[in-house]
C-alpha positions, 0 to 999 in steps of 0.5 A, a space after each residue: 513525488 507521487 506514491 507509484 514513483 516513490 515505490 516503482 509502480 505503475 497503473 497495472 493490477 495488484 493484490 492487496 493482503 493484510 497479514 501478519 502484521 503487515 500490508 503486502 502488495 503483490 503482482 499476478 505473477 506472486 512478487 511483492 512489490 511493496 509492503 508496509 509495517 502495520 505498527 508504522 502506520 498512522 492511520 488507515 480507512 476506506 471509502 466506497 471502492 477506495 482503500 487508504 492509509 497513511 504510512 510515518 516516516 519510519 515506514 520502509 517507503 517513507 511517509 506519505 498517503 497511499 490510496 489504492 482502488 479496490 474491486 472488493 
C-alpha cells in the first residue's frame, strides 16, 4: 500500500511543519491531515526538492517511507 492511501491523501498541496516534536502535514485550509511523532522515527533526510523519512511501526500510520516533494 502506497503511503497516500495509507494516510488518505491525494496529489494536492500541503504544508510540511516540524515542531514541537512532531512532523505535522496541513492542508490550505489549516486541517492537519497526518502527523508524525519525531521519537518514532527511524530515520529522516533530504535530497534536492525531496524531503523523506521513514516512520517505525509504532508510528501512528504504521511503518513505512514517506517522500514528500518540497518548493522550499
Amino acid at each position: 500500500m502506497d503511503a497516500r492511501t495509507k494516510i488518505g491523501l491525494d496529489n494536492r498541496e500541503l504544508r510540511l511543519v516540524v515542531e514541537n516534536g512532531h512532523i505535522t502535514l496541513i492542508t490550505n485550509q489549516g486541517v492537519r491531515a497526518a502527523r508524525w511523532a519525531i521519537e518514532h522515527l527511524r530515520n529522516y533526510g533530504y535530497k534536492e526538492a525531496d524531503f523523506h523519512f521513514e516512520a517505525g511501526k509504532r508510528s501512528e500510520h504504521g511503518e513505512g517511507m514517506f517522500t514528500f516533494s518540497t518548493t522550499v
